[in-house]
N, C-alpha and C positions, 0 to 999 in steps of 0.2 A: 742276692746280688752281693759279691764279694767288691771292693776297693783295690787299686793296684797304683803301682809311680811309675811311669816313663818319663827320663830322662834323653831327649835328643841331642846328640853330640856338639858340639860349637864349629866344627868342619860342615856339616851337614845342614845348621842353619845357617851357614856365612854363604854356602853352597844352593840356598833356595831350595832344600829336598824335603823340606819340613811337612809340607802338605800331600808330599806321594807317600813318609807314613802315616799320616792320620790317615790316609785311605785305605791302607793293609790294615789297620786298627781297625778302622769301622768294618772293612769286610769280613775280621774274624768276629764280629759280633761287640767289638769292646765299645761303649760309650765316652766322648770324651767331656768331664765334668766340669775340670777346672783346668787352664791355661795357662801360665806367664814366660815371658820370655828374660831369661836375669843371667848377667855375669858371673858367675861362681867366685867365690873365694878362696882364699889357700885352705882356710875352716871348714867352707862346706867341703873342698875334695879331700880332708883328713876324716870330715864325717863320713864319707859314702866309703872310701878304699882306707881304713885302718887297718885292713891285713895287709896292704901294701908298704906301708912306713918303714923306711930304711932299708927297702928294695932297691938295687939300683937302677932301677927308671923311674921310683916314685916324682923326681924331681922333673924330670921331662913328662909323667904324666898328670903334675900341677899344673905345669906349664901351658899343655896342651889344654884342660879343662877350664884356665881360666883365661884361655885367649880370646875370648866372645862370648858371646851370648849363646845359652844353649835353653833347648824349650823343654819346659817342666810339665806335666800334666796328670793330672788324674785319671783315672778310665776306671769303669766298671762293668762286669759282666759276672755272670757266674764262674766260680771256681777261674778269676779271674789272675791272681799272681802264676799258677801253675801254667795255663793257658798260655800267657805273656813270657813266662817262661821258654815254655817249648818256640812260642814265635819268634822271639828273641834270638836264642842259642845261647848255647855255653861258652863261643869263642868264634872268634874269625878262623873261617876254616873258606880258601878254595873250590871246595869239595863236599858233596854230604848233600844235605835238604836245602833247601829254598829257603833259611830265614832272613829275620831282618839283617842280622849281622853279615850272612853272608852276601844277600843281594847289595846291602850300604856300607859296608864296613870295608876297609884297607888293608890295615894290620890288626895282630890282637890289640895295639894302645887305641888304632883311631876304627875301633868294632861299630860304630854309628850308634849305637844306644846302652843305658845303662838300664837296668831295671833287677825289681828285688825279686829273690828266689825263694822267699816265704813269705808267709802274713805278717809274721813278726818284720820283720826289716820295711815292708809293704807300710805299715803303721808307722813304723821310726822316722821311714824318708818322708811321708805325707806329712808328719806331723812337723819335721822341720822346717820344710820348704813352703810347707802351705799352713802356718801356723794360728791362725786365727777361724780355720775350717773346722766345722762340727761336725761331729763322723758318728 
């Protein structure tokens, strides 16, 4: 059993849609371990998007990240970040598969969820966010 991070948008839990993903999560098999629901900081969205810095919408997308409360979580399944992955999506797209992004997500800024595309980031975010958890 692999570890994984989901991140829920701050549109989407100000929007009450918080618990119709935990339901696509459990139905793909993912377990959810750990919870919180926390405000982000300008810190935390320089930790998650440092490839963005000095993009011209990084500041609109602090802005967006820190305007509420977004829900943090752990989940576990096998081959669980790859999985979360494909659930996920790469981007808000109209068009294409049924993922999270596309069924919850707006634009590519407000895609409804954040999550890591390897193990390694998988460990980074968990260990940030959830830092007192022994893995």
């Amino acid at each position: 059993m692999e570890l994984s991070f989901v991140l829920i948008k701050p549109d989407l839990v100000s929007a009450n849609r918080v618990e119709e993903i935990m339901s696509y999560l459990r139905k793909y098999g993912f377990e959810v371990l750990e919870r919180k629901r926390q405000v982000l900081t300008r810190d935390d969205v320089l930790f998650l998007y440092p490839m963005h810095i000095g993009k011209d919408f990084f500041d609109g997308l602090v802005n967006f990240m820190t305007s509420g409360p977004a829900e943090l979580c752990i989940v576990r399944r096998d081959d669980a970040t790859e999985i979360l992955d494909r659930l996920v999506g790469n981007q808000y797209s109209s068009e294409g598969e049924p993922t999270l992004r596309n069924l919850f997500g707006i634009n590519p800024q407000r895609n409804a969820i954040h999550s890591p595309d390897n193990r390694a980031k998988a460990f980074r975010e968990i260990s940030h966010f959830f830092p007192g958890l022994q893995m």
